[in-house]
N, C-alpha and C positions, 0 to 999 in steps of 0.2 A: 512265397508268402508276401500278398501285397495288396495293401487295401486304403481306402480312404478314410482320413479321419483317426482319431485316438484310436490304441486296442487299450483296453483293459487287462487287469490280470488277471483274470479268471478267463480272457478268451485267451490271453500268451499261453497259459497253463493249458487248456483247452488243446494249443497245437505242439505240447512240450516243449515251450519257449521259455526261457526268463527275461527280463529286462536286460539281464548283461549280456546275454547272445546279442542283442539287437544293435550293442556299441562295442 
C-alpha cells in the first residue's frame, strides 16, 4: 500500500486501514 500524496479516510477505510495502522 503506497501512493503519492494524502489518503483520505474514506480511501484508508476503502483498503481496511485506519490512521493508527499507518503509525
Amino acid at each position: 500500500f503506497a501512493r503519492q500524496g494524502p489518503v483520505t479516510n474514506a480511501e484508508l477505510l476503502d483498503f481496511g486501514f485506519t490512521q493508527a495502522d499507518l503509525f
